[in-house]
Structures are given as C-alpha cells and as structure tokens.
N, CA, C and O atoms as a Maestro MAE file, in Angstrom:
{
 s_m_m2io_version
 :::
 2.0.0
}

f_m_ct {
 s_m_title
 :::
 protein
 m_atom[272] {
  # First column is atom index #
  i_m_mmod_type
  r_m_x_coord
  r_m_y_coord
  r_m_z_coord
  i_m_residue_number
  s_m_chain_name
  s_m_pdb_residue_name
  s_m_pdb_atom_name
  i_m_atomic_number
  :::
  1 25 0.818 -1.187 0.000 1 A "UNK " " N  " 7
  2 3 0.000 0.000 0.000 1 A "UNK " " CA " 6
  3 2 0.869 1.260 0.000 1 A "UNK " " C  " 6
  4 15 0.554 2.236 -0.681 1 A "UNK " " O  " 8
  5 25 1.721 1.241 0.596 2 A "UNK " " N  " 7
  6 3 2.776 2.331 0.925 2 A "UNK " " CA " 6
  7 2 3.634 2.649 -0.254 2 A "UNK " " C  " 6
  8 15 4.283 3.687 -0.391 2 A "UNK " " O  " 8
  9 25 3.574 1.705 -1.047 3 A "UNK " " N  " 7
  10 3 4.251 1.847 -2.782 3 A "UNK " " CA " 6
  11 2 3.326 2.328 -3.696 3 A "UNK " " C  " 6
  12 15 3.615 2.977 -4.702 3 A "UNK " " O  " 8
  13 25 2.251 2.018 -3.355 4 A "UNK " " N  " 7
  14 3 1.168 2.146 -4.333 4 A "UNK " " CA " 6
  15 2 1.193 4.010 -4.025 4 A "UNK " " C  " 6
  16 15 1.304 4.840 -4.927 4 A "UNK " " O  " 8
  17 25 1.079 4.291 -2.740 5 A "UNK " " N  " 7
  18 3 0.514 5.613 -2.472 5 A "UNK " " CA " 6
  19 2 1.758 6.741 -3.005 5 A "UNK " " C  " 6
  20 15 1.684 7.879 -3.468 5 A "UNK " " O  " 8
  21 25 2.730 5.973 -2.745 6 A "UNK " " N  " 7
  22 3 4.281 6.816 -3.254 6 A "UNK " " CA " 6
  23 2 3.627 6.897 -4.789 6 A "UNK " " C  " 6
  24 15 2.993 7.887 -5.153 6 A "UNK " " O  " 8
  25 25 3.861 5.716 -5.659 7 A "UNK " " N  " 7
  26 3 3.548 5.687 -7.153 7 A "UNK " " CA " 6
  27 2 2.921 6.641 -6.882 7 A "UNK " " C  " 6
  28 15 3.554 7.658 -6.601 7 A "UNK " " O  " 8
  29 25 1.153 6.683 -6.860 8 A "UNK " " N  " 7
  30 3 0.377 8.102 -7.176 8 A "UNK " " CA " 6
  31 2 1.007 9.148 -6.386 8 A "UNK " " C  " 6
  32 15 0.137 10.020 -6.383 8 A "UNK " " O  " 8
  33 25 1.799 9.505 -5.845 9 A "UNK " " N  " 7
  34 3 2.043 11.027 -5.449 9 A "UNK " " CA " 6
  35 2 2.844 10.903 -6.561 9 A "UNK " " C  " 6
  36 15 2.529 11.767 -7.378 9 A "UNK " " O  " 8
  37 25 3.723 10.217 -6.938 10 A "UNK " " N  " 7
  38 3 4.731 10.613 -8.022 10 A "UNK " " CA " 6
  39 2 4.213 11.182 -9.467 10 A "UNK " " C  " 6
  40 15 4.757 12.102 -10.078 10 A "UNK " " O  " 8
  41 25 2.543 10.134 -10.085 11 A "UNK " " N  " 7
  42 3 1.895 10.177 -10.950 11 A "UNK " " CA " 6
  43 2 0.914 11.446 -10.682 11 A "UNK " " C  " 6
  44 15 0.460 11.883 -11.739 11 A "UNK " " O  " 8
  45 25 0.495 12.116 -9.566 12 A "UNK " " N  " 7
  46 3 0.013 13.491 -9.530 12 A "UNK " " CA " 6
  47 2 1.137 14.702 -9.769 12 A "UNK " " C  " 6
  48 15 1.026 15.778 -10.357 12 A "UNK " " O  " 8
  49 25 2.141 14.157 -9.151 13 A "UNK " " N  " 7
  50 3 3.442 15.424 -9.417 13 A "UNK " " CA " 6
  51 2 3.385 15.515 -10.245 13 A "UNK " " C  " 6
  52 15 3.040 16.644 -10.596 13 A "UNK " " O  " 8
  53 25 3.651 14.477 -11.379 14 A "UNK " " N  " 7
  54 3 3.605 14.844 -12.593 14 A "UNK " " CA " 6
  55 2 2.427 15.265 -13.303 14 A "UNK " " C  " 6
  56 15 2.787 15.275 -14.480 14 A "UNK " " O  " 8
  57 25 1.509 15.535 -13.263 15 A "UNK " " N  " 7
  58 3 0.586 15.970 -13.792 15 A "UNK " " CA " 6
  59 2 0.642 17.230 -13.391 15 A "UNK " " C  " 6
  60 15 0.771 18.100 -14.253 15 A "UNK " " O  " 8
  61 25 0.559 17.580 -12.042 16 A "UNK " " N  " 7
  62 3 0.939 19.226 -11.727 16 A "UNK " " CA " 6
  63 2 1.977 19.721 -12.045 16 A "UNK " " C  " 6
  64 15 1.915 20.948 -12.125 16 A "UNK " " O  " 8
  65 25 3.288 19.121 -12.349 17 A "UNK " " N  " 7
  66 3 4.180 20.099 -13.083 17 A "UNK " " CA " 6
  67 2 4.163 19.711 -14.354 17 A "UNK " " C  " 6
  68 15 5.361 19.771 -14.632 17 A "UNK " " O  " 8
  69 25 3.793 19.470 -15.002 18 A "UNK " " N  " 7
  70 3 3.698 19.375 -16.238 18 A "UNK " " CA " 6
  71 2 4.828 18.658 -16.913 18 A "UNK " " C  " 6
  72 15 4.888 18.968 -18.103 18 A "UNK " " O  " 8
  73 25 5.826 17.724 -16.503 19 A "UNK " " N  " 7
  74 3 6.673 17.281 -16.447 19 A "UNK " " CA " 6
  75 2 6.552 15.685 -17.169 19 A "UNK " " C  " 6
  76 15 5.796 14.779 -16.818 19 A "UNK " " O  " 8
  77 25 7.528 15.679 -18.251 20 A "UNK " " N  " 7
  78 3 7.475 14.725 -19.224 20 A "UNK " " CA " 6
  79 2 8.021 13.054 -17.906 20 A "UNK " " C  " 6
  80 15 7.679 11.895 -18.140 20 A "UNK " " O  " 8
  81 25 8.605 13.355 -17.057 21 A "UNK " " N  " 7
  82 3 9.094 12.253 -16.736 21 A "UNK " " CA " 6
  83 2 8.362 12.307 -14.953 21 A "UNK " " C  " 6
  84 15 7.970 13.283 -14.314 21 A "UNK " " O  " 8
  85 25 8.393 11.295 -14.692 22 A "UNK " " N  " 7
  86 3 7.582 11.291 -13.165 22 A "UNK " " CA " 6
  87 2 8.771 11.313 -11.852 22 A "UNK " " C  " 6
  88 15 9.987 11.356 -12.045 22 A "UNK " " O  " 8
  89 25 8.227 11.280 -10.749 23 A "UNK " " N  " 7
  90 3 9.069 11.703 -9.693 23 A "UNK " " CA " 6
  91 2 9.285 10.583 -8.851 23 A "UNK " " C  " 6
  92 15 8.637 10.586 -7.804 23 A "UNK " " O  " 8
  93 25 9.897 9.811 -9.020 24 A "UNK " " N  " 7
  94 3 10.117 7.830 -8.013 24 A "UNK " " CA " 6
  95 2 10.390 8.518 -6.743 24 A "UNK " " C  " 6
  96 15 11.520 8.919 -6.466 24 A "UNK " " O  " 8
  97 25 9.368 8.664 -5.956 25 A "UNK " " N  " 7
  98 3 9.291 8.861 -4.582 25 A "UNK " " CA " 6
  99 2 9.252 7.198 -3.980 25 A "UNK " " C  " 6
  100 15 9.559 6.931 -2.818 25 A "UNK " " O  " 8
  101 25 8.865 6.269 -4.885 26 A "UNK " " N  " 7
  102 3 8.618 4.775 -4.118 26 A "UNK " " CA " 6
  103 2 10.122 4.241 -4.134 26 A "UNK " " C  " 6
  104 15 10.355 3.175 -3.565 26 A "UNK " " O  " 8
  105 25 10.812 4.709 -4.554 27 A "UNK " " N  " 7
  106 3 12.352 3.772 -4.421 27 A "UNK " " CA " 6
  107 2 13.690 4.009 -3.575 27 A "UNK " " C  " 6
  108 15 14.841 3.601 -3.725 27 A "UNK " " O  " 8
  109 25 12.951 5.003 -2.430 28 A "UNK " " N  " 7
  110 3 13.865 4.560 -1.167 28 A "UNK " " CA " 6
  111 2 12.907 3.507 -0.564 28 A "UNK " " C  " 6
  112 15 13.453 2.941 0.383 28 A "UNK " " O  " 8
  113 25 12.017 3.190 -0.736 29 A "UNK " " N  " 7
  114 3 11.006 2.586 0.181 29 A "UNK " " CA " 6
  115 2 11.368 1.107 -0.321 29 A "UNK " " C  " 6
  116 15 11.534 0.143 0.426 29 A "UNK " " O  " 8
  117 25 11.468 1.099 -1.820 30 A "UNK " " N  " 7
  118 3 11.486 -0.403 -2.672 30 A "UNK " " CA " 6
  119 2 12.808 -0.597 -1.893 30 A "UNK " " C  " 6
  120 15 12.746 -1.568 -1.138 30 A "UNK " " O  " 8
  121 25 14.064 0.106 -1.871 31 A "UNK " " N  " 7
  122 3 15.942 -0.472 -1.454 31 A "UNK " " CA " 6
  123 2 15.496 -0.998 -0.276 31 A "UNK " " C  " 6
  124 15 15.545 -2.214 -0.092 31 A "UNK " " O  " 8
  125 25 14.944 -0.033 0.784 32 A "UNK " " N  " 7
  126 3 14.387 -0.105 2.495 32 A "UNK " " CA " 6
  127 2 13.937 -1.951 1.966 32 A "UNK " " C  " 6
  128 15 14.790 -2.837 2.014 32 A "UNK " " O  " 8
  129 25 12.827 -2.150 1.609 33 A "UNK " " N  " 7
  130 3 12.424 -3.445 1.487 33 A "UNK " " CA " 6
  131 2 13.683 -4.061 1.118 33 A "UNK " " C  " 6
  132 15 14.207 -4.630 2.076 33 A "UNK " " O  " 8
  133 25 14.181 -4.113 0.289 34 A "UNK " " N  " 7
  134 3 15.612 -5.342 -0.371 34 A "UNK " " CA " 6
  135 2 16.352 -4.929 1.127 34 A "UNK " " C  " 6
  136 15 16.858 -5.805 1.828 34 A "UNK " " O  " 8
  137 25 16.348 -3.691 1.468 35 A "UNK " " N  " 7
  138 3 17.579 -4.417 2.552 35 A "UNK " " CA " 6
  139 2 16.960 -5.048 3.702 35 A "UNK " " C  " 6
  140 15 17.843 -5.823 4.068 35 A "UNK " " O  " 8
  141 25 15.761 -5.221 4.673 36 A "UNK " " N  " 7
  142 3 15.018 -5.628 5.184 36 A "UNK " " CA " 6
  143 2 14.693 -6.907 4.827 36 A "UNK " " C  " 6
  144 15 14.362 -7.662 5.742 36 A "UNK " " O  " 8
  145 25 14.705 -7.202 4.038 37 A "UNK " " N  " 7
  146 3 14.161 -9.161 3.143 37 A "UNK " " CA " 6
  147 2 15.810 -9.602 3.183 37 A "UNK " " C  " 6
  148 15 15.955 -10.813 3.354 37 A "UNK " " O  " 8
  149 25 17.168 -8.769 3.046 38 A "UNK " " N  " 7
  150 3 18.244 -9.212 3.203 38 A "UNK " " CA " 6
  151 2 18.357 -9.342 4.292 38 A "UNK " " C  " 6
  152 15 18.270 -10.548 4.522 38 A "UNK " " O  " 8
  153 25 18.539 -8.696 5.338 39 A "UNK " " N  " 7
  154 3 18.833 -9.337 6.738 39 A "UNK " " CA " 6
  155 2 17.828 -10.592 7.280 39 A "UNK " " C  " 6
  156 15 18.106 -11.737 7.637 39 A "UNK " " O  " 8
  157 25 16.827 -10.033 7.205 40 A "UNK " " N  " 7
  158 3 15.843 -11.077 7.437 40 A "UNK " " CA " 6
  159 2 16.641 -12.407 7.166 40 A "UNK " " C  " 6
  160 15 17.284 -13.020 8.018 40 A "UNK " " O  " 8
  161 25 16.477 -12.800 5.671 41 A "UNK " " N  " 7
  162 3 18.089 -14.064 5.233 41 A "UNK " " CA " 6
  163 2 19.116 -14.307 5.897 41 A "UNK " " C  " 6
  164 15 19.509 -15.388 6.336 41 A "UNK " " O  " 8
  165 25 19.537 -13.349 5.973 42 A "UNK " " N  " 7
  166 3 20.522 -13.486 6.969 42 A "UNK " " CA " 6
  167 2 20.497 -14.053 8.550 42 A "UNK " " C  " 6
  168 15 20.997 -15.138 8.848 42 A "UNK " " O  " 8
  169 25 19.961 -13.328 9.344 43 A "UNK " " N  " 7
  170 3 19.377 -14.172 10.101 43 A "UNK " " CA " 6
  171 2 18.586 -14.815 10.315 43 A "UNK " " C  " 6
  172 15 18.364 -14.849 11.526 43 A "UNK " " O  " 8
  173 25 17.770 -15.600 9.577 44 A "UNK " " N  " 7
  174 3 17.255 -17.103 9.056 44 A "UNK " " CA " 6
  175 2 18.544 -18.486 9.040 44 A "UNK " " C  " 6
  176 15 18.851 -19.497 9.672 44 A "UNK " " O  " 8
  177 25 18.916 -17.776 7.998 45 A "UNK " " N  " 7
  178 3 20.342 -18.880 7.664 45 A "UNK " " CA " 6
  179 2 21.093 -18.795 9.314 45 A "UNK " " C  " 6
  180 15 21.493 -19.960 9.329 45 A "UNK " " O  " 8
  181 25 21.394 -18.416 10.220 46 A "UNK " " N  " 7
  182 3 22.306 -17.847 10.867 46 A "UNK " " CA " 6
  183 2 21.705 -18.490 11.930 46 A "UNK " " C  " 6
  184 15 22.410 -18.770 12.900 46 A "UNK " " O  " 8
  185 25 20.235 -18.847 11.928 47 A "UNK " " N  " 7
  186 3 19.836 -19.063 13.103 47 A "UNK " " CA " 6
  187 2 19.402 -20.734 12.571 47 A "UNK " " C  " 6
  188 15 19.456 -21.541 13.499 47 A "UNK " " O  " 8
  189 25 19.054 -21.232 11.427 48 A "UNK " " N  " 7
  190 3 19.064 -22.495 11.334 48 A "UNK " " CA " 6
  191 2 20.321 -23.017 11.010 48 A "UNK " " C  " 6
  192 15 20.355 -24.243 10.906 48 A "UNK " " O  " 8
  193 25 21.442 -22.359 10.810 49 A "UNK " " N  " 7
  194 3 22.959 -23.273 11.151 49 A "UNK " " CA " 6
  195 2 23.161 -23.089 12.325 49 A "UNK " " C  " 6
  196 15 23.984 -23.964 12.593 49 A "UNK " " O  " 8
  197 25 23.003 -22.638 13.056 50 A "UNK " " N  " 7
  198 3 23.113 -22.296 14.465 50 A "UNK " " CA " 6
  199 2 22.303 -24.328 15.180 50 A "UNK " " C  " 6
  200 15 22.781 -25.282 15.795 50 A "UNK " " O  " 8
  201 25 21.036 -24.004 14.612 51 A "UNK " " N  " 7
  202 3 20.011 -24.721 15.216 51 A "UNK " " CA " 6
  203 2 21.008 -26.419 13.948 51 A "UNK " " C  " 6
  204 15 20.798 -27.544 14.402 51 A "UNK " " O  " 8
  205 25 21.304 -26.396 13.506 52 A "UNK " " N  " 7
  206 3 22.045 -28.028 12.621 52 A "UNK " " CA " 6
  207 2 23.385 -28.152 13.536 52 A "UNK " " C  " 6
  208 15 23.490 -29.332 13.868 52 A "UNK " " O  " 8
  209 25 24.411 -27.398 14.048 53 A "UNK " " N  " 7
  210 3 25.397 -27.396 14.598 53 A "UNK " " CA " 6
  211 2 24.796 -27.960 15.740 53 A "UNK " " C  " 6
  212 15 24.855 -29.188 15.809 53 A "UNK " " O  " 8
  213 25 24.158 -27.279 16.770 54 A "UNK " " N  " 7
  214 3 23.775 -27.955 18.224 54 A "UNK " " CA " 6
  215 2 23.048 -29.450 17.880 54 A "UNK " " C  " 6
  216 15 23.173 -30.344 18.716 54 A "UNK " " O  " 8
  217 25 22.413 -29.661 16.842 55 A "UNK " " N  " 7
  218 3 21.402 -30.926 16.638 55 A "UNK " " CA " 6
  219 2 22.814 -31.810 16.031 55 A "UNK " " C  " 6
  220 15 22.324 -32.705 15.342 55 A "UNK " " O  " 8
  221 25 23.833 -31.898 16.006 56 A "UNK " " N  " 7
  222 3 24.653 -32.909 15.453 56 A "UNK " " CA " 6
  223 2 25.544 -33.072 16.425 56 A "UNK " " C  " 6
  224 15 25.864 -32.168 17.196 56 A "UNK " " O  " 8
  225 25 26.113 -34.514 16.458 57 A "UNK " " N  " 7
  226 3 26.570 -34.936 17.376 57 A "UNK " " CA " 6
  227 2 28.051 -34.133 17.899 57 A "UNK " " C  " 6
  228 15 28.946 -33.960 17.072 57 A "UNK " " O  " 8
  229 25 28.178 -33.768 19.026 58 A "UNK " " N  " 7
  230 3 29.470 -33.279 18.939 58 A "UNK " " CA " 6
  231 2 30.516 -33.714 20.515 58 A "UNK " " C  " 6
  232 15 29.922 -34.131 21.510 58 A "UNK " " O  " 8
  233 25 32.175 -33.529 20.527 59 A "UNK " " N  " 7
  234 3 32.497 -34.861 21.228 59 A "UNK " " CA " 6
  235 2 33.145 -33.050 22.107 59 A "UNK " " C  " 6
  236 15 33.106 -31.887 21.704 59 A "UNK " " O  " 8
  237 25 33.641 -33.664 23.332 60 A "UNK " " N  " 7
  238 3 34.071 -32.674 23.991 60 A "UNK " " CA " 6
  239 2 35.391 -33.069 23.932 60 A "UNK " " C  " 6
  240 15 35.854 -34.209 23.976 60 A "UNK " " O  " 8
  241 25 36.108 -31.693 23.798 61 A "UNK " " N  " 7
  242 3 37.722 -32.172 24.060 61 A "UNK " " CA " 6
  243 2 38.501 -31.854 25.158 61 A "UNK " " C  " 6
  244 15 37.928 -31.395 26.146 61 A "UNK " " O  " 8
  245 25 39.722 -32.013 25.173 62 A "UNK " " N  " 7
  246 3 40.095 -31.796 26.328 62 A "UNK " " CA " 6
  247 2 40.102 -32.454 27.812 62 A "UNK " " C  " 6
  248 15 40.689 -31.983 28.787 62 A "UNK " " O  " 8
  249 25 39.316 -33.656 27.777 63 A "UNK " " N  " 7
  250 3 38.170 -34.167 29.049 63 A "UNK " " CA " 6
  251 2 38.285 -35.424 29.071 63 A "UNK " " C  " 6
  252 15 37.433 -36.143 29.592 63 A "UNK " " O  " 8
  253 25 39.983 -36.128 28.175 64 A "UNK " " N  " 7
  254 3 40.282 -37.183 28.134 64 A "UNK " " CA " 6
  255 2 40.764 -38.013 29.822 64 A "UNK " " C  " 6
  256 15 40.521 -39.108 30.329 64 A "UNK " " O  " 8
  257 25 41.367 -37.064 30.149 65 A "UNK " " N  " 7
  258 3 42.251 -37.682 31.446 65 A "UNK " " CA " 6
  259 2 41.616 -37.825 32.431 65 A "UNK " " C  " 6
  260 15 41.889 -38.721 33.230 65 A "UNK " " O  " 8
  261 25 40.632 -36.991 32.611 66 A "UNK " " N  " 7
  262 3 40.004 -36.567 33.831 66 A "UNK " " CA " 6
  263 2 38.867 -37.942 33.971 66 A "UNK " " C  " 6
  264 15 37.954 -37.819 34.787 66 A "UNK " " O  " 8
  265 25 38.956 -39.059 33.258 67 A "UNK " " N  " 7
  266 3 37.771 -39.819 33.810 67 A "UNK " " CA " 6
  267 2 38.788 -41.376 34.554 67 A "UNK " " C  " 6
  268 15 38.633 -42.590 34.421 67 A "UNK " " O  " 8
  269 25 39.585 -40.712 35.163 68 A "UNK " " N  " 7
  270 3 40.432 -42.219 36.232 68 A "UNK " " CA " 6
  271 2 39.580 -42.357 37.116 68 A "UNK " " C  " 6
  272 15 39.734 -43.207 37.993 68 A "UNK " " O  " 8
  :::
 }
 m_bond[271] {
  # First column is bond index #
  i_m_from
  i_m_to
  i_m_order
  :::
  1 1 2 1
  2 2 3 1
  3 3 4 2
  4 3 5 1
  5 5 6 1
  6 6 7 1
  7 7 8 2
  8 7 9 1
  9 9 10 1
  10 10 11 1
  11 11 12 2
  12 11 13 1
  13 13 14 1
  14 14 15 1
  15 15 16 2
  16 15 17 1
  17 17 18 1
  18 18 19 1
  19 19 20 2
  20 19 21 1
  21 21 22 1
  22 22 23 1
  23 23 24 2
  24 23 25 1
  25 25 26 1
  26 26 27 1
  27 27 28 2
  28 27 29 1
  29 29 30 1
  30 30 31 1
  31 31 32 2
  32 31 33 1
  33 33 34 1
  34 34 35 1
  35 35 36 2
  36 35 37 1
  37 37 38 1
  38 38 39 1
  39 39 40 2
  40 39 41 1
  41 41 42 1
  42 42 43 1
  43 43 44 2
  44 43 45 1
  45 45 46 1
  46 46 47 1
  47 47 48 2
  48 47 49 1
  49 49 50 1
  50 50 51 1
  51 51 52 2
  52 51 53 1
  53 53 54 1
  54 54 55 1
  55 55 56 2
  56 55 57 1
  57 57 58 1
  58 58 59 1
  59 59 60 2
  60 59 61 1
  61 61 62 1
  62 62 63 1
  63 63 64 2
  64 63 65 1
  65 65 66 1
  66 66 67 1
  67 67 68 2
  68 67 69 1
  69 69 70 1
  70 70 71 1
  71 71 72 2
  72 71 73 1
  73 73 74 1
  74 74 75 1
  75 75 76 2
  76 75 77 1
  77 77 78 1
  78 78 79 1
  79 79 80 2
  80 79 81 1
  81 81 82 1
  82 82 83 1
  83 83 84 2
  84 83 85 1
  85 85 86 1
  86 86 87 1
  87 87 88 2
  88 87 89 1
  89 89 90 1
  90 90 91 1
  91 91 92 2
  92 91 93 1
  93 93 94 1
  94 94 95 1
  95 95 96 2
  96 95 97 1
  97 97 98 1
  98 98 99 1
  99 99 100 2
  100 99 101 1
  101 101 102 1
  102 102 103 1
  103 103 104 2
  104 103 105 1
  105 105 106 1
  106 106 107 1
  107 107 108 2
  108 107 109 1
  109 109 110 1
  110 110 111 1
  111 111 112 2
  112 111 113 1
  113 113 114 1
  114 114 115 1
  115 115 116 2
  116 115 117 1
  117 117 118 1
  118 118 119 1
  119 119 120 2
  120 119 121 1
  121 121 122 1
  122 122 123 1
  123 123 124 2
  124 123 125 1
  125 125 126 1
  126 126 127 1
  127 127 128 2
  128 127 129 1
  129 129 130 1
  130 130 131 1
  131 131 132 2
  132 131 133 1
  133 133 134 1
  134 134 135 1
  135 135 136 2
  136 135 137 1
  137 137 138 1
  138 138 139 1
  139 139 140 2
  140 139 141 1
  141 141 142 1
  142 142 143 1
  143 143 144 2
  144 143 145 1
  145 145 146 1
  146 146 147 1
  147 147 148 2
  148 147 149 1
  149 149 150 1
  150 150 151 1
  151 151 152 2
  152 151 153 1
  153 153 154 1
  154 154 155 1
  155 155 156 2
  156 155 157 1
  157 157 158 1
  158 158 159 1
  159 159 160 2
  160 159 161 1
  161 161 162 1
  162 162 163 1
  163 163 164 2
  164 163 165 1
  165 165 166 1
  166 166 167 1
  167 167 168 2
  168 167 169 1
  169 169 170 1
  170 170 171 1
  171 171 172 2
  172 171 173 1
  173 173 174 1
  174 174 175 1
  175 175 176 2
  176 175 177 1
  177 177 178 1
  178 178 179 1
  179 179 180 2
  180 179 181 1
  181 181 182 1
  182 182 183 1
  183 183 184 2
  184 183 185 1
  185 185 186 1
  186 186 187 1
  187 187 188 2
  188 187 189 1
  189 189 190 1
  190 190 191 1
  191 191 192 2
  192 191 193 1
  193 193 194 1
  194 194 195 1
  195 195 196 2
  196 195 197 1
  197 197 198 1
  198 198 199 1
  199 199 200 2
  200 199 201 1
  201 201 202 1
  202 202 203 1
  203 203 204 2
  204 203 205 1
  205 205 206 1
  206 206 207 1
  207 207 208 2
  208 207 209 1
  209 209 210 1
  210 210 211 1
  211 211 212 2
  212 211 213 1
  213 213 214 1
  214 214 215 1
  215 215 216 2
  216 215 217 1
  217 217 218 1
  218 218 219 1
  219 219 220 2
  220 219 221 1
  221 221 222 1
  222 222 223 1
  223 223 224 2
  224 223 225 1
  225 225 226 1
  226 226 227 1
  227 227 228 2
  228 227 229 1
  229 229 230 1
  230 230 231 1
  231 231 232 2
  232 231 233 1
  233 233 234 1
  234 234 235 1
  235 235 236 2
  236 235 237 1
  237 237 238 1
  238 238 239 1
  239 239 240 2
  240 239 241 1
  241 241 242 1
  242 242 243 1
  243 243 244 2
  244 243 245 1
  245 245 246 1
  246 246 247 1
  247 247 248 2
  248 247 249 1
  249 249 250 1
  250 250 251 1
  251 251 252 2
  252 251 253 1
  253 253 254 1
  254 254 255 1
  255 255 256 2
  256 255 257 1
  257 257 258 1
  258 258 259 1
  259 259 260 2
  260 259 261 1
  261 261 262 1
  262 262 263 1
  263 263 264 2
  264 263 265 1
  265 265 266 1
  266 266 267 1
  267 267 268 2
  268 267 269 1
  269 269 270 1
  270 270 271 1
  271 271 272 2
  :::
 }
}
C-alpha cells in the first residue's frame, strides 16, 4: 500500500508540473524493502545453522584424562 501511495504522489506530481518524466518517490522505500528481506536471510540462515550445529553430534575435548 505504501508503494502504491508513493507511485500516485509521483503520478500526480507529474501531472501538476507538467513534467514529461515522473518523480520515483517509491524507491527509497522499494531499497528499504531489499535491505530488510536481506537481513531477514541473513538471520534465518544464521539461526538455522546455528540450530544443525547444536542438533549434530558433537564430542568434547580436552576431558580425556580426567575420567580415572
């Protein structure tokens, strides 16, 4: 909705200035989204390797001697 409403302010600007080319008021908003859907990924991935590392078997080291 918030793109849509940018588009028409851009598509009225242009009609009030009389202006052959229109005014992309929606494309800090469109980058804002790509970088927002990028982190998001980011921590997705970050948090299900997180979550495969603890779920696989793992051996402790160090903790050889200590069982006499």
């Amino acid at each position: 909705m918030l793109l849509f409403a940018f588009c028409s302010l851009g598509v009225t600007t242009l009609a009030a200035l009389h202006s052959p080319v229109g005014i992309p008021f929606q494309v800090p908003f469109i980058l804002l989204a790509f970088l927002t859907s990028f982190i998001q990924a980011l921590v997705f991935t970050l948090l299900s390797t997180i979550y495969i590392l603890l779920w696989l078997p793992h051996h402790d080291h160090g903790t050889e001697g200590l069982h006499d």
